[in-house]
N, C-alpha and C positions, 0 to 999 in steps of 0.2 A: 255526016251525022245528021241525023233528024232531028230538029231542034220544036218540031211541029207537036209533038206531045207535052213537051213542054208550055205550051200558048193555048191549052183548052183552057177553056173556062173552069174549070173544076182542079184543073193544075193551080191554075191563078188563085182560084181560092184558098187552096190550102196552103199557099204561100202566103197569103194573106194573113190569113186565121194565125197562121203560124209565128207571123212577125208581128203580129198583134200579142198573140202567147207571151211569146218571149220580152216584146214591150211590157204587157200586164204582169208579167215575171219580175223585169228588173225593173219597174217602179214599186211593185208590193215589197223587191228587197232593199231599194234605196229609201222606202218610205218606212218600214216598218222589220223589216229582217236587220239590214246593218247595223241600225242604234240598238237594237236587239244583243244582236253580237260581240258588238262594242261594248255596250253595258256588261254581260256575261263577260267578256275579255279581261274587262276594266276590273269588276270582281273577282276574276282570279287571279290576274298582275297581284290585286291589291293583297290576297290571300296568302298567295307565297309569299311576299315583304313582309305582311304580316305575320307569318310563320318563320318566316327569317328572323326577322326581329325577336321575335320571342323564344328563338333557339340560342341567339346570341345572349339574351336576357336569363335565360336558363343557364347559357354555360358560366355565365356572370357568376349568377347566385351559387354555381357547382365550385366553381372557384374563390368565391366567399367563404363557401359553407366548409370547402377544406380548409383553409386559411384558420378560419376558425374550431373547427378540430381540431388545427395543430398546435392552437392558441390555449384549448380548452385542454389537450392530452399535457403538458407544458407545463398549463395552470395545475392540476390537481396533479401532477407531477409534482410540483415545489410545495400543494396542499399540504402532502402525504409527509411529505420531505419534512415539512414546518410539524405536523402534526407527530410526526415519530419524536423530532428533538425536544417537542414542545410535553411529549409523553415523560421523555426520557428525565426531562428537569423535572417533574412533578412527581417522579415515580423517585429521586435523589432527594428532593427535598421531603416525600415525603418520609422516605427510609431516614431522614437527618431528623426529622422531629420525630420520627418512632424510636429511634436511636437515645435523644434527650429526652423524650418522658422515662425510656426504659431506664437513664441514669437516675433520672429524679425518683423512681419509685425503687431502684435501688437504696439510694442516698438515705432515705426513706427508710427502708424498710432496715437498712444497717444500722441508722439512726436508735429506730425502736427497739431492734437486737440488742441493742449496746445498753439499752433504757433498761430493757428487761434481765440480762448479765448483770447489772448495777444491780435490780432488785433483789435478784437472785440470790447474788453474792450478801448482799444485804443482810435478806434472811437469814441464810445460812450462817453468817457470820453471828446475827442475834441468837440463832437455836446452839450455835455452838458457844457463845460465854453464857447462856442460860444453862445448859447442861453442866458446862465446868463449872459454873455458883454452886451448882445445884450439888453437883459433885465432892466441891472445896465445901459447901455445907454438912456435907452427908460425912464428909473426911474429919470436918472437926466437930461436927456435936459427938462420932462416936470415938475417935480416936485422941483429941486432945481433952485434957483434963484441966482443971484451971488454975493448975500451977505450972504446965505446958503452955496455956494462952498467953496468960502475965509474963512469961521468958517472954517469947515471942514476941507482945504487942512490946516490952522494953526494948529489943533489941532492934525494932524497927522503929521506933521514936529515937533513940541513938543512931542510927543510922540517917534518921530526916537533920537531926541534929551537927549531925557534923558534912554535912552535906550543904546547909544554911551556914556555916560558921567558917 
């Protein structure tokens, strides 16, 4: 092998240049690309943990927030429940006092009935001995004569008399 192309001067150089390159290469990445990368690295490590965590944090609050739907479905479950019994007594007590006014204004009104039957009867009982006066007068100015009266009033003085005696 010829190793003599190898040894020109212009071989040498660009071995040179080359290993100078690639020196100038891996100190601009050990100076300035690596912390570079690192940092970028470090910021995405950090992102996903950070994204971790707040997915864990999320499932947290997903499992609260059911927790608490079942808490809340549960609650207005027993709401409802209180609210219907609590209808149901209101709607009994109130049919019990519509029930007792309706006897009181019964009571009432039988009361007044019975007030106004009394009058009634009242009336009627005065229009009827005023008619039979009126009657018994009409019967005796024309019908008895006053030696029919004098029977009459003696036999009902005899009558008081032996009824006193």
């Amino acid at each position: 092998m010829d190793f003599s192309a190898y040894l020109t001067p212009v071989f040498i150089a660009k071995m040179i240049d080359f290993v100078v390159f690639v020196v100038a290469i891996t100190y601009i990445y050990n100076r300035w690309g690596r912390p570079a990368l690192e940092a970028h690295q470090e910021a995405q490590n950090k992102a996903v943990e950070d994204s971790i965590e707040e997915r864990v944090q999320c499932e947290r609050a997903v499992a609260a927030a059911h927790v608490a739907l079942q808490k809340a479905n549960g609650d207005s479950a027993r709401m409802v429940e209180i609210g219907r019994a609590q209808a149901a007594r209101l709607v009994t007590a109130e049919r019990a006092d519509a029930e007792e006014h309706a006897a009181r204004i019964l009571a009432h009104a039988n009361g007044e009935l019975e007030r106004e039957r009394y009058r009634v009867r009242r009336e009627v009982l005065e229009e009827t001995v005023e008619r039979a006066y009126a009657e018994a007068r009409d019967l005796l100015v024309h019908e008895l004569d006053p030696d029919k009266q004098r029977r009459l009033v003696n036999h009902v003085l005899a009558g008081l008399e032996r009824s006193r005696g």
